[in-house]
Backbone bond lengths (Angstrom), bond angles and torsions (degrees), N, CA, C in turn:
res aa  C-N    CA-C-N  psi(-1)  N-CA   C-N-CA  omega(-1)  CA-C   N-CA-C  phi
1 X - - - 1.466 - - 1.518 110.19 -
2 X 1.157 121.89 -66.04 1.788 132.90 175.25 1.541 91.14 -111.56
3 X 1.779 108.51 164.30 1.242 115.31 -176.57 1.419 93.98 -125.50
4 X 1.631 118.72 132.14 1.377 112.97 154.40 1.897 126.34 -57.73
5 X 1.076 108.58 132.30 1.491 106.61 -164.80 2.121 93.71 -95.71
6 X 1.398 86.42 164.20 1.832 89.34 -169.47 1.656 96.74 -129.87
7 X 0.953 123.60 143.41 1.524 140.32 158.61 1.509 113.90 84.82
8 X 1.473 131.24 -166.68 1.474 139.45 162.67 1.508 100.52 -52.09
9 X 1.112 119.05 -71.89 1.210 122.53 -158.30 1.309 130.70 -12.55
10 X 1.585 113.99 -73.83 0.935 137.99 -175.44 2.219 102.57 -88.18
11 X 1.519 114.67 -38.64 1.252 92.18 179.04 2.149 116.68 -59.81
12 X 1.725 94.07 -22.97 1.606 93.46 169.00 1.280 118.58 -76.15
13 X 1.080 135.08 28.27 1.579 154.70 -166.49 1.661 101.57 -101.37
14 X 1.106 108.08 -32.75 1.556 121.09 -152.72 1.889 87.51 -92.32
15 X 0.918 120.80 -9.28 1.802 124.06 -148.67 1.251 83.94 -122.25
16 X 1.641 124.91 -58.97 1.645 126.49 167.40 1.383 129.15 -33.34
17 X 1.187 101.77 -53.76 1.545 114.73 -175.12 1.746 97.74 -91.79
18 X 1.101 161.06 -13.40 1.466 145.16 134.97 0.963 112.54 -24.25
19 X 1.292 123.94 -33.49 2.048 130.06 -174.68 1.504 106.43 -75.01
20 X 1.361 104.63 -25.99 1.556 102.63 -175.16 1.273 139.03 -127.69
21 X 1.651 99.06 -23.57 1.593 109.34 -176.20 1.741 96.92 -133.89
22 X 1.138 117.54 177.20 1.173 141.03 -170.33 1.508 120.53 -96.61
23 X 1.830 92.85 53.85 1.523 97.20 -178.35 1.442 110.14 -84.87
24 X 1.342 104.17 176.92 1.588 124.32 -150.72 1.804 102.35 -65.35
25 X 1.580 122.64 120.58 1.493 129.79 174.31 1.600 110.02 46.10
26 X 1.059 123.74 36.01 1.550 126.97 171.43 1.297 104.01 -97.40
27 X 1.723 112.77 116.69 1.332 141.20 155.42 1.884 123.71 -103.50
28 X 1.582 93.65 99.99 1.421 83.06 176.77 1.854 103.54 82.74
29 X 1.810 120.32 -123.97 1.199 125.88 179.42 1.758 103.81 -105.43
30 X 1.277 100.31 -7.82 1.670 100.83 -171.47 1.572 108.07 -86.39
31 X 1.201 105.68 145.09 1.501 128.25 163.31 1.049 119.31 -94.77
32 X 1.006 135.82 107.95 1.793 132.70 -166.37 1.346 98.65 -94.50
33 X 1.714 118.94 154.67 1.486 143.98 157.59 1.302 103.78 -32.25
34 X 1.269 135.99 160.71 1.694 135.83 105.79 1.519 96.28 -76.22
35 X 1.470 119.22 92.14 1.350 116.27 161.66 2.187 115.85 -44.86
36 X 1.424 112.04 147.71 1.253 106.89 167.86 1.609 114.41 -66.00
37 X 0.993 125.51 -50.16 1.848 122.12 -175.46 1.121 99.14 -79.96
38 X 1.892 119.84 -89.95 1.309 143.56 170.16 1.672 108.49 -6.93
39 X 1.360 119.65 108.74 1.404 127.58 141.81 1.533 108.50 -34.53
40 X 1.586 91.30 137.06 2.083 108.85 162.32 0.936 91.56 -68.64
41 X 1.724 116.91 148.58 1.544 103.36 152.92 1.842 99.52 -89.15
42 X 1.215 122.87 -12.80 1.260 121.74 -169.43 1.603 122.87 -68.50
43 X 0.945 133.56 99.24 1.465 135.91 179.89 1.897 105.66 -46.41
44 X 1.782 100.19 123.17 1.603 98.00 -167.56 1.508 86.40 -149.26
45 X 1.469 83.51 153.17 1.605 114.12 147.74 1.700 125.99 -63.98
46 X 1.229 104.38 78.15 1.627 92.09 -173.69 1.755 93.81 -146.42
47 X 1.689 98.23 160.04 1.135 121.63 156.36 1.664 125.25 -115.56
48 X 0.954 134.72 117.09 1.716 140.98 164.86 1.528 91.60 -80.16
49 X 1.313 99.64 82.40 1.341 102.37 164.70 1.734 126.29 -75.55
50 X 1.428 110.59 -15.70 1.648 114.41 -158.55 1.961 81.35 -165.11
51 X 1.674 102.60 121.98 1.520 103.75 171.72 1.566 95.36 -161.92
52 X 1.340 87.88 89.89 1.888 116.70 -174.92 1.781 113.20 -64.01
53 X 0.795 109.31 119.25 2.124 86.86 -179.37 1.842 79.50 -131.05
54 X 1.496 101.50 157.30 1.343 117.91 154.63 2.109 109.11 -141.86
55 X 1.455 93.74 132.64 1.575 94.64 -165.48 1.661 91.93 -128.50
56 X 1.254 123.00 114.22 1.653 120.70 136.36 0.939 126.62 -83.80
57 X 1.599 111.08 130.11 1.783 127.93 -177.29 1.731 94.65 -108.15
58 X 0.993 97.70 -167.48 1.732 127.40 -160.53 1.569 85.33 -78.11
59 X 1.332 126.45 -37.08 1.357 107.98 -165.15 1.214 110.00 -143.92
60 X 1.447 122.74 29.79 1.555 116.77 -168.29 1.827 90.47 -176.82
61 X 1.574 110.77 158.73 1.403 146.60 151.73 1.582 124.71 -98.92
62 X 1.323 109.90 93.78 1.294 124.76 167.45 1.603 113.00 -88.71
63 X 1.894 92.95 127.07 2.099 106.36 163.58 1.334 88.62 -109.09
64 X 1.345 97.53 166.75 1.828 101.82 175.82 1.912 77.86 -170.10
65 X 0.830 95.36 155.58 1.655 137.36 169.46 1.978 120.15 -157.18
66 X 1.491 75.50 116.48 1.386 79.89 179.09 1.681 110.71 -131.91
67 X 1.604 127.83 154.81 1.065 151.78 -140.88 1.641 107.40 -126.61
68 X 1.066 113.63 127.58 1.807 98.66 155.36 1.309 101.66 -168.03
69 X 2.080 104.95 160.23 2.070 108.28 179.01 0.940 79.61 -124.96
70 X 1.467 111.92 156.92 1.544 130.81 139.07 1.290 113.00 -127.00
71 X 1.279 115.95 152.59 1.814 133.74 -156.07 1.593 92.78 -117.92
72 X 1.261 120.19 131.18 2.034 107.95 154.72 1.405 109.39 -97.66
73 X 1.428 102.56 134.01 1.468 96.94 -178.44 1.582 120.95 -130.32
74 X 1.273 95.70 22.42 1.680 103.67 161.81 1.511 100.63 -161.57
75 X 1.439 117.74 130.64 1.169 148.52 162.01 1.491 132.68 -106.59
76 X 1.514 112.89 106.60 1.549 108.61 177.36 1.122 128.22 -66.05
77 X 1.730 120.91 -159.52 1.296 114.28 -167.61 1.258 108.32 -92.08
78 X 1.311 102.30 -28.78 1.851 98.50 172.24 1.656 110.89 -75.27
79 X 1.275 130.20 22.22 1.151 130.47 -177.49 1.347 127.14 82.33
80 X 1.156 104.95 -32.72 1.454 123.63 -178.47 1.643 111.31 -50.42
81 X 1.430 117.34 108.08 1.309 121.79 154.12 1.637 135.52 -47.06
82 X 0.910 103.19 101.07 1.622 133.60 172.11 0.992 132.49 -70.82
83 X 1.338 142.99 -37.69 1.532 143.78 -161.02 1.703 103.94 -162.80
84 X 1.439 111.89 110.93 1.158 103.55 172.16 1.919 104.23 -127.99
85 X 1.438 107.21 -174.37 1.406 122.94 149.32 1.570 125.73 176.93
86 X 1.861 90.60 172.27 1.708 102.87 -141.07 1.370 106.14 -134.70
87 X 1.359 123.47 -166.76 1.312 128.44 158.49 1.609 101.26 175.66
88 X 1.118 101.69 169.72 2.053 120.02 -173.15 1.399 132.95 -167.49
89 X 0.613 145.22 -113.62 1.772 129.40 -156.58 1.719 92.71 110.64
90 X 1.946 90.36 155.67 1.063 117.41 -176.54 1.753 102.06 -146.42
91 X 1.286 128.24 139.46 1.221 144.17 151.54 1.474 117.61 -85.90
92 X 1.442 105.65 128.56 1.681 109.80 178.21 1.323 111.62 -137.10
93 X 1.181 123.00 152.06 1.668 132.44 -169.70 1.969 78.95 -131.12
94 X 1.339 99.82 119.12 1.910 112.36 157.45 1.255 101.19 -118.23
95 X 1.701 118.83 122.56 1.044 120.31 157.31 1.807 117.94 -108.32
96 X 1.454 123.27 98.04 1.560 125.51 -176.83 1.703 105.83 -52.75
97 X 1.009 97.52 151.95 1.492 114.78 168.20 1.819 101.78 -46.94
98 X 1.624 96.54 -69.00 1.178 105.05 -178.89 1.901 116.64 -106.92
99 X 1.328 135.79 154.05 1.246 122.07 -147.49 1.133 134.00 120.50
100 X 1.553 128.65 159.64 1.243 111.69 124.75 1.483 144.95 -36.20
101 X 1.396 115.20 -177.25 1.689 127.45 128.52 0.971 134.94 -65.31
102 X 1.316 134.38 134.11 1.191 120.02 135.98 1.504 136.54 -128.23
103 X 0.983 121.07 -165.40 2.005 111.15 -164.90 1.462 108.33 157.61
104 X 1.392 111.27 141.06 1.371 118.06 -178.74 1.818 100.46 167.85
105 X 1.253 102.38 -163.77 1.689 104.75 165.20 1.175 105.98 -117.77
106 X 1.244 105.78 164.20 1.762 129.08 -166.72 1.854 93.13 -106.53
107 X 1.439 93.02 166.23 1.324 104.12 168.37 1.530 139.32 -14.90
108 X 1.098 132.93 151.67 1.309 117.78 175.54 1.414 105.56 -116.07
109 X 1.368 125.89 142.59 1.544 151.44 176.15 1.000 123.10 -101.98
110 X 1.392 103.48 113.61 1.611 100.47 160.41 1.258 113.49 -124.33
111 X 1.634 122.84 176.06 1.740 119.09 -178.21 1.526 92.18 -169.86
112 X 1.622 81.71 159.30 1.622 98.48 165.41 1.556 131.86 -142.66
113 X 1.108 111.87 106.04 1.632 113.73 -152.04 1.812 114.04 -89.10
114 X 1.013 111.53 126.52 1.596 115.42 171.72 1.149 112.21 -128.61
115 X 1.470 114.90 114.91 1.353 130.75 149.05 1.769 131.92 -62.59
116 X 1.125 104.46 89.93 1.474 119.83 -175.59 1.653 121.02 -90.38
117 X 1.755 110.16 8.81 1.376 111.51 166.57 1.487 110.67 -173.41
118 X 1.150 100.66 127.40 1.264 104.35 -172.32 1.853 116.47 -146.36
119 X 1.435 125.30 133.54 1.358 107.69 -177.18 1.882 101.09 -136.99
120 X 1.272 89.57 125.87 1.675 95.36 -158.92 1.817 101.78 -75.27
121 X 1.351 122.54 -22.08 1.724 119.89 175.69 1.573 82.41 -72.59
122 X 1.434 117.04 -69.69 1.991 81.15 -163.88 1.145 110.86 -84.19
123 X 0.980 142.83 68.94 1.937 135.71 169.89 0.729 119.53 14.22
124 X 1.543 126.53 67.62 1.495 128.24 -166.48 1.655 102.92 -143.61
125 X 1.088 123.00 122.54 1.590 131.39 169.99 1.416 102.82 -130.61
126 X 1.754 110.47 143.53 1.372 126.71 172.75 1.639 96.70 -128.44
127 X 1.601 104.96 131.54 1.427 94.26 166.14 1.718 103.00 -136.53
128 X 1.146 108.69 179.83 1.767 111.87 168.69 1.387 107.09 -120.56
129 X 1.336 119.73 169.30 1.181 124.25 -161.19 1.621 94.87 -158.51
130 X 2.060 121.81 141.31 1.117 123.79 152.82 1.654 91.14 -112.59
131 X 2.118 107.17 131.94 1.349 103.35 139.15 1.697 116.49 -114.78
132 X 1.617 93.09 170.14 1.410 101.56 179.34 1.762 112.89 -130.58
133 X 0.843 98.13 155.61 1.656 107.20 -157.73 1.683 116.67 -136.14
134 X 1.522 83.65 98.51 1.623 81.63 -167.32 1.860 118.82 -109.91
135 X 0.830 132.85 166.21 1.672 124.11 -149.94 1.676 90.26 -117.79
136 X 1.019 112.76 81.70 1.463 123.75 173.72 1.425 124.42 -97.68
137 X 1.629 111.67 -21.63 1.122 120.27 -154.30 1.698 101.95 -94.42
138 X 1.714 114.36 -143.78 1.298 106.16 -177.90 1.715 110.34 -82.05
139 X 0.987 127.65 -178.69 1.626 141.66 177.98 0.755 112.81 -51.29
140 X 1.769 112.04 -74.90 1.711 145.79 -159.31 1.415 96.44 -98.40
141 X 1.295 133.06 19.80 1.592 132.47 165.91 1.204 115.10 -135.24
142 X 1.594 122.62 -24.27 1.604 111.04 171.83 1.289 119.74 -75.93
143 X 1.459 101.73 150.62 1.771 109.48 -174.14 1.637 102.58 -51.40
144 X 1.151 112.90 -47.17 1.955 128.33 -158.13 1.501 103.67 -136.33
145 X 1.159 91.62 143.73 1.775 108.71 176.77 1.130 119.66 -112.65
146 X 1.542 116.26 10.58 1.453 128.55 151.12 1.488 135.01 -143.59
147 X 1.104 124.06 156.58 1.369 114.40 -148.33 1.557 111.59 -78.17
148 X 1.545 117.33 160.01 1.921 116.64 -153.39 1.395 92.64 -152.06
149 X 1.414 109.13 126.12 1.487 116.77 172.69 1.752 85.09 -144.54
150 X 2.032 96.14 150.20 1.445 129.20 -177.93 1.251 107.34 -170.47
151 X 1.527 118.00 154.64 0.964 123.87 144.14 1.920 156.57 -23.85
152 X 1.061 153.92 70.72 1.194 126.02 -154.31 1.815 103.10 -101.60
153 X 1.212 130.28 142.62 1.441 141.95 173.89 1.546 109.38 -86.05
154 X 0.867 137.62 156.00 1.619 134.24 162.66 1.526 116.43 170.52
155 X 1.614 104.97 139.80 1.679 128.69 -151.47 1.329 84.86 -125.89
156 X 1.540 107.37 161.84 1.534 128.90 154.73 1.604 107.01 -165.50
157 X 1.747 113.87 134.05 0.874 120.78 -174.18 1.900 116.21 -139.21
158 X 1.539 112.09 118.96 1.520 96.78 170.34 1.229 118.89 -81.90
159 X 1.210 118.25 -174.49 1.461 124.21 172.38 1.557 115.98 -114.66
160 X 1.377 112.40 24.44 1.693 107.06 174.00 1.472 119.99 -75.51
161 X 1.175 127.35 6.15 1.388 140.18 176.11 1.991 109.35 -96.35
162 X 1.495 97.17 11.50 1.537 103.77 178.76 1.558 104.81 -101.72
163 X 1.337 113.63 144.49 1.523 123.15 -179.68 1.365 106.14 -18.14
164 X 1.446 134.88 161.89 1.242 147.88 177.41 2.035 97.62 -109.71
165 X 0.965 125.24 12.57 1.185 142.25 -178.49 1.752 106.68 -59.98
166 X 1.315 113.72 140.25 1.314 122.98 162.14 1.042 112.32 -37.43
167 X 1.542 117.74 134.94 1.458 109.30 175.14 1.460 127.23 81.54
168 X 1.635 103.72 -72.63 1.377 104.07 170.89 1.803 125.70 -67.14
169 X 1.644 98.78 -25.29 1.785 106.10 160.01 1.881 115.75 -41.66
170 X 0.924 109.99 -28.26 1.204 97.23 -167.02 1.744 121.88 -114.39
171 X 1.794 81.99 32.86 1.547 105.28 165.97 1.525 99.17 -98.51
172 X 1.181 122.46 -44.02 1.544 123.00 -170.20 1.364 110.64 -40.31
173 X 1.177 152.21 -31.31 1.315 132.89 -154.96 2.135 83.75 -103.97
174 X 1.008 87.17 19.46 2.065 82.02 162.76 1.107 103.54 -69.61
175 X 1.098 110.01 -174.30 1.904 126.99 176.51 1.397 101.04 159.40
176 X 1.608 110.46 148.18 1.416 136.87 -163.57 1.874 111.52 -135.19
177 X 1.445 121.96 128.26 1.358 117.21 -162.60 1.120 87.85 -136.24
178 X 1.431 133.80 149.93 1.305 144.96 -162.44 1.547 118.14 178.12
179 X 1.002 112.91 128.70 1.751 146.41 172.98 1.506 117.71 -120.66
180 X 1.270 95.88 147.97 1.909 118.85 170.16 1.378 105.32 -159.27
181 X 1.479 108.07 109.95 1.503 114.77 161.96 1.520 103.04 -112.66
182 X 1.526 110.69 175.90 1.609 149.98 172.44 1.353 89.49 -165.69
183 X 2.092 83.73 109.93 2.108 100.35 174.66 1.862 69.59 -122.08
184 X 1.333 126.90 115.91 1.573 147.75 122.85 1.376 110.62 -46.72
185 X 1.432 121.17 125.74 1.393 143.51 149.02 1.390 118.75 -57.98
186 X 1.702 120.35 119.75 1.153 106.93 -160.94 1.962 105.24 -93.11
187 X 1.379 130.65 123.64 1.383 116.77 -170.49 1.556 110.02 52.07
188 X 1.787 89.37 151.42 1.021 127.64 158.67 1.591 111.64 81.02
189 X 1.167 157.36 179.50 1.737 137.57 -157.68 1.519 97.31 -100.15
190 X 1.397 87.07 127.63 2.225 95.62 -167.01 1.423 90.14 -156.14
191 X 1.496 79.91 156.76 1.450 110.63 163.00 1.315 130.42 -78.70
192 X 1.226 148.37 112.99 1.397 143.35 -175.97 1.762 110.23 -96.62
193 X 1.341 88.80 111.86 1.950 95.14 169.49 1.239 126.51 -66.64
194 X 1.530 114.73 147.00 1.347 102.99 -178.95 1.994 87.14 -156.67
195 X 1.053 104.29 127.28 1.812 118.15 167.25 1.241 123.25 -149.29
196 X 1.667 109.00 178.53 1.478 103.70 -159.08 1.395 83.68 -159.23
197 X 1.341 122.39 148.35 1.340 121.71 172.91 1.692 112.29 -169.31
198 X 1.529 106.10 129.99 1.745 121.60 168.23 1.235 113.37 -85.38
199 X 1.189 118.55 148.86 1.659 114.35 139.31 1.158 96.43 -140.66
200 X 1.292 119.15 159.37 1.312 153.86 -130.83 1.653 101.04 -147.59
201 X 1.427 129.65 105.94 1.532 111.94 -167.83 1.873 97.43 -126.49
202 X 1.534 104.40 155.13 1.762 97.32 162.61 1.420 83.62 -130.16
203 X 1.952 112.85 147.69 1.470 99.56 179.25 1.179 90.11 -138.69
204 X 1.386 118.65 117.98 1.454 143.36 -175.64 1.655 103.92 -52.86
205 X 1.490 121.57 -51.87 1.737 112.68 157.91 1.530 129.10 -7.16
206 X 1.615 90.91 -76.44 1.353 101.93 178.59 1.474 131.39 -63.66
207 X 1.695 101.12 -30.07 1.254 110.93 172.92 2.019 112.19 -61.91
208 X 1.153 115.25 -41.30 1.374 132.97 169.30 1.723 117.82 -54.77
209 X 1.801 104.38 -38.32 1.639 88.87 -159.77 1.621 80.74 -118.80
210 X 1.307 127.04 -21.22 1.516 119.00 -172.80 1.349 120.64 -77.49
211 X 1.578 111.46 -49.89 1.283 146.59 -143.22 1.327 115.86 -114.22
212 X 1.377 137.18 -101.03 1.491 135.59 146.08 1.546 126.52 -126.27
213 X 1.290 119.19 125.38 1.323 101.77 -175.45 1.954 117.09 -94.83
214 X 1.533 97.83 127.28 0.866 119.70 -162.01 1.638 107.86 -101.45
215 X 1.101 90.99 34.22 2.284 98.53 174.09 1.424 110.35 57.72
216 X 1.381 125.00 20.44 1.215 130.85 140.14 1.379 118.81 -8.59
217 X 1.379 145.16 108.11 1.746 134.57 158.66 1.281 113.99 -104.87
218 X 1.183 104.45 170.39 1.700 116.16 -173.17 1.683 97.40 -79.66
219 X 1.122 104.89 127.60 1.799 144.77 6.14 1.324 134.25 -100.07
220 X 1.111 101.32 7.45 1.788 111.37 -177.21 1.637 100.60 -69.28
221 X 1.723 110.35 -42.16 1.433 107.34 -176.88 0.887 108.08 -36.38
222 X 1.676 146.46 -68.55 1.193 173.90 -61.32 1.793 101.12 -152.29
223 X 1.195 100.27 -29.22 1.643 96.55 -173.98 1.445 135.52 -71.10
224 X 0.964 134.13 174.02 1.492 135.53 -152.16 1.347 103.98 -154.78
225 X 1.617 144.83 95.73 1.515 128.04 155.91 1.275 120.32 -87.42
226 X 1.100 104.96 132.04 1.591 115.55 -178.53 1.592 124.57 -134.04
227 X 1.240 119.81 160.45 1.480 119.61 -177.42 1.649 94.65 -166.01
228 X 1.319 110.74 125.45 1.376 156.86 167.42 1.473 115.82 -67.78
229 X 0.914 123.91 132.67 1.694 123.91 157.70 1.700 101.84 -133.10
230 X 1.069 98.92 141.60 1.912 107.98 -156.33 2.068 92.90 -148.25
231 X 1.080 80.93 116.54 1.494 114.74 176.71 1.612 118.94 -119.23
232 X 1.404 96.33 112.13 1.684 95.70 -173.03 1.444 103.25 -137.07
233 X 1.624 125.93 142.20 1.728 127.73 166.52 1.605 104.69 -129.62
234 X 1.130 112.80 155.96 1.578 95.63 172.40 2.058 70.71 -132.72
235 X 1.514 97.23 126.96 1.111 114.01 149.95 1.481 152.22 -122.03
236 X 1.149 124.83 131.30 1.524 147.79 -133.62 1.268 124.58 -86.83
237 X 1.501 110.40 71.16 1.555 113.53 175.46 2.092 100.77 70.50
238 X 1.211 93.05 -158.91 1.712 96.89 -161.49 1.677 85.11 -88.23
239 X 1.001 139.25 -10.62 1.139 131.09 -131.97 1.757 122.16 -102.81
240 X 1.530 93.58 -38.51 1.382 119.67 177.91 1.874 115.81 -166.52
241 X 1.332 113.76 178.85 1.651 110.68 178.83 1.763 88.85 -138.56
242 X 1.851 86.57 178.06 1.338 97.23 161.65 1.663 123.74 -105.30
243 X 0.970 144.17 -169.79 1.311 126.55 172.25 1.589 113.40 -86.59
244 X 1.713 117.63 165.62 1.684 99.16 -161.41 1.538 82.09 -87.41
245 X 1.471 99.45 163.00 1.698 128.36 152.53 1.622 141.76 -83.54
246 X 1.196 100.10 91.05 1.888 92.78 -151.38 1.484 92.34 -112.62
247 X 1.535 94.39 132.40 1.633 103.95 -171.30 1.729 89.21 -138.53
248 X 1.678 108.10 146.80 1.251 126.69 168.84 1.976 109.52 -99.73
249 X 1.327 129.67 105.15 1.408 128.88 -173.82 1.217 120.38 -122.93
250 X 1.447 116.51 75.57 1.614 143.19 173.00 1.449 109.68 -50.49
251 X 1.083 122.79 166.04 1.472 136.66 -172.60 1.329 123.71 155.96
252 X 1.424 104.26 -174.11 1.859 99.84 -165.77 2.080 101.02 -146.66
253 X 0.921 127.06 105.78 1.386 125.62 -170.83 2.032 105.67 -96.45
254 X 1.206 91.63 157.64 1.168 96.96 167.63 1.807 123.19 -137.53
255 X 1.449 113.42 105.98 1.334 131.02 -173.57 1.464 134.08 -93.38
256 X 1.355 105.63 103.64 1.392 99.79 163.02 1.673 129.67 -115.20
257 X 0.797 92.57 -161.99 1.667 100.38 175.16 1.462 127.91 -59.61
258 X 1.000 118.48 -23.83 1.456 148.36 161.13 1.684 130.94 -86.40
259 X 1.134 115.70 -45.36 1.701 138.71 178.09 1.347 124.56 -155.75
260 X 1.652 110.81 175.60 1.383 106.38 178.87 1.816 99.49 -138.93
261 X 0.897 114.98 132.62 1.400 114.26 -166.04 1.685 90.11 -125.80
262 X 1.377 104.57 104.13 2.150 116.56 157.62 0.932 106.94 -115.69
263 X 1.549 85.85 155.47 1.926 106.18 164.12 1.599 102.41 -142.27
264 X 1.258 97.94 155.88 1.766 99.66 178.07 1.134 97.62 170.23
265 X 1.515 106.04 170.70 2.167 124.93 -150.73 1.559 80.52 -129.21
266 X 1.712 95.32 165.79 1.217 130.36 160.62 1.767 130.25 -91.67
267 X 1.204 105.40 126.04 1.885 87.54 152.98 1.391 102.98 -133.36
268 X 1.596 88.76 161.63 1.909 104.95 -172.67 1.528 90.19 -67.59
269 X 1.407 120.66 154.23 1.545 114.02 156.72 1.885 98.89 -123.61
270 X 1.260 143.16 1.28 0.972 130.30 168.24 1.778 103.76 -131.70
271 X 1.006 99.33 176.81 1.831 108.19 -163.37 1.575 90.61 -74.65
272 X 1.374 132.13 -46.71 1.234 122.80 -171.06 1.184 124.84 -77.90
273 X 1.994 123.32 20.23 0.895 130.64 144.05 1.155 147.94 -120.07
274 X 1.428 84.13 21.89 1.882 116.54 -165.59 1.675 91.15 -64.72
275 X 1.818 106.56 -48.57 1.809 109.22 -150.57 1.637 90.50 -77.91
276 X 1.336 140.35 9.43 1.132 107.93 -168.14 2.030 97.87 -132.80
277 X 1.387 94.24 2.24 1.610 109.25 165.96 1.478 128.11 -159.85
278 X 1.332 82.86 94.22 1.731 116.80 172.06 1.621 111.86 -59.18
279 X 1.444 114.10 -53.39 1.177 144.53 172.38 1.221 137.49 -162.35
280 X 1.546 133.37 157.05 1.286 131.66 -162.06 1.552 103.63 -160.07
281 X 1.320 101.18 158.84 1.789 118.26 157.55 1.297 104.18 -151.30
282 X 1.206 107.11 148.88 1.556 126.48 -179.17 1.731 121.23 -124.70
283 X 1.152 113.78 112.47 1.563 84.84 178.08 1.691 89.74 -120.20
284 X 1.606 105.08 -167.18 1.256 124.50 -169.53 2.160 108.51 -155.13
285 X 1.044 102.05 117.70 1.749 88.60 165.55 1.996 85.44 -138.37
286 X 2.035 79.69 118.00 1.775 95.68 -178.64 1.745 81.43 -99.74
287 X 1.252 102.38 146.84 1.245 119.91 160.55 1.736 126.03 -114.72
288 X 1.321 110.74 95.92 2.045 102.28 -173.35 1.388 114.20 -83.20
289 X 1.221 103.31 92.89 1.282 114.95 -179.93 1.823 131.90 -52.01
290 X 1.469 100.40 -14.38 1.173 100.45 -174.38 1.356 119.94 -91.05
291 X 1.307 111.60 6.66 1.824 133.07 155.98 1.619 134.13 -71.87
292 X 2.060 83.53 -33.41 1.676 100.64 157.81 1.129 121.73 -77.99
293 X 1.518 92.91 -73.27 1.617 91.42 -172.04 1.373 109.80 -102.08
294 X 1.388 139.10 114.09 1.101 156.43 -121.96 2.205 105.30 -113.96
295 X 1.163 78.77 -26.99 1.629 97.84 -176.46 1.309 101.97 -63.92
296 X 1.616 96.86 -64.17 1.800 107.17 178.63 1.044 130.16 -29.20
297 X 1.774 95.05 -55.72 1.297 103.05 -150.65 1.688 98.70 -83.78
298 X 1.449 99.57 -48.96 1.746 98.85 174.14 1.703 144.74 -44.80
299 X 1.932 84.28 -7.66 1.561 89.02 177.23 1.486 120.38 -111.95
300 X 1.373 101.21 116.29 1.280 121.05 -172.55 2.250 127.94 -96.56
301 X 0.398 132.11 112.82 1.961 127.74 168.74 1.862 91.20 -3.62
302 X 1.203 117.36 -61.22 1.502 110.22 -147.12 1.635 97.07 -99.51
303 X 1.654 129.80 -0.75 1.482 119.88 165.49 1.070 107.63 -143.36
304 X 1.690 135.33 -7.16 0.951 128.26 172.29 1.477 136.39 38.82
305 X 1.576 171.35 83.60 0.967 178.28 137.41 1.276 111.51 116.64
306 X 1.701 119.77 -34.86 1.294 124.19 -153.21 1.675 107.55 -74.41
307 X 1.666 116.31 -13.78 1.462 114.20 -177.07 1.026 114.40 -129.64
């Protein structure tokens, strides 16, 4: 289906084609995550074709698989992708200790992301985002039983614009990913969402082709460590909230030119998320389609087929 890629060659492929085409979260020399929680802020060609989670709570076993595309549909002159949109769903099987079953899909998502600043010497993109959230799925499995549109904000920044200095060189292949939404329930007695989420990345790539290469081989070249902090409340009409959910979600991805394949766990970081994660795994296989199929991905509102 995808091919694992082997050596410099081709992982400097990914750094090549940033100069020219509209490969997947490239700012400047950086390659950005598809973080697991954390929104891109980067408008891409990608598919989440397969995004496996397993979560034990205090009183139940959650599977979930969840799905999502996003399309870019305006590209500037510096190449840089500008305007995209998406949508996704997730399937979950909960089995309680005590209980029934249950299982079905959750809500359906859609969004639309615009990047309105971006500066490729410092690796820095800001974009905004509307999603909308519609209750399509089962009853007793969707988050909301009525439909929720808001705003979402979201930045990402590397650090290759930091001294080339001893020592301090081998901060550069850092990088920082970040979101803030408020999705409001429109009518009727609802819950209103509200989250916030970092990740925190080191990407051994850059450290190899930017920075110094330190005899790195495939697959370590290829690797990505990361850790998440994920902040979520859903709060409740004018009236009252729930308490927030703050979870720390570390992991290690592996990126090529083609896909991104993570996995990584949870820990509670506040008491009010202790009861609802005992334990977890997360994986991710992103697929960037616009490396395959070239047609797709290349056709945009403002050039459409012709480039």
């Amino acid at each position: 289906m995808v091919r694992w890629l082997y050596g410099l060659a081709l992982v400097s492929a990914v750094f090549v084609v940033a100069r020219t085409a509209s490969a997947h979260g490239v700012v400047g020399d950086y390659v950005f995550l598809e973080p697991l929680i954390t929104q891109d802020p980067t408008p891409a060609n990608e598919l989440d074709i397969l995004g496996p989670s397993w979560v034990r709570s205090v009183d139940a076993n959650t599977y979930a698989i969840s799905s999502s595309i996003e399309k870019v549909l305006w590209i500037d002159s510096d190449h840089m992708p500008r305007f995209s949109v998406g949508g996704g769903t997730n399937w979950s099987h909960t089995t309680p200790f005590h209980g029934p079953r249950l299982e079905g899909f959750d809500d359906l998502t859609l969004f639309a992301k615009y990047a309105f600043y971006y500066s490729i010497e410092h690796e820095f993109l800001m974009s905004v985002g509307l999603q909308l959230q519609l209750p399509t799925g089962n009853t007793p499995v969707e988050a909301q039983s009525h439909t929720s549109l808001g705003p979402i904000f979201l930045w990402e920044k590397g650090m290759g614009d930091l001294p080339n200095w001893n020592g301090l060189k081998y901060l550069r292949p850092l990088a920082v990913q970040s979101d803030f939404g408020y999705v409001p329930a429109l009518g009727g007695h609802t819950s209103h969402h509200m989250f916030a989420d970092t990740t925190i990345e080191y990407s051994l790539p850059y450290l190899s082709n930017n920075v110094q290469d330190i005899g790195l081989k495939w697959p370590f070249r290829n690797l990505f460590l990361f850790n998440e902090i994920n902040y979520d409340q859903l709060i409740s009409g004018p009236s009252g909230r729930t308490f927030p959910n703050l979870l720390a979600t570390p992991g290690i991805a592996y990126v090529s030119y083609h896909f991104e394949l993570s996995i990584g766990t949870q820990f509670a970081l506040n008491q009010a998320a202790v009861s609802g994660h005992h334990a977890a795994v997360l994986g991710l296989l992103d697929i960037f389609y616009d490396s395959i199929f070239t047609k797709i991905g290349n056709w945009t509102i403002n050039k459409g087929f012709g480039e």
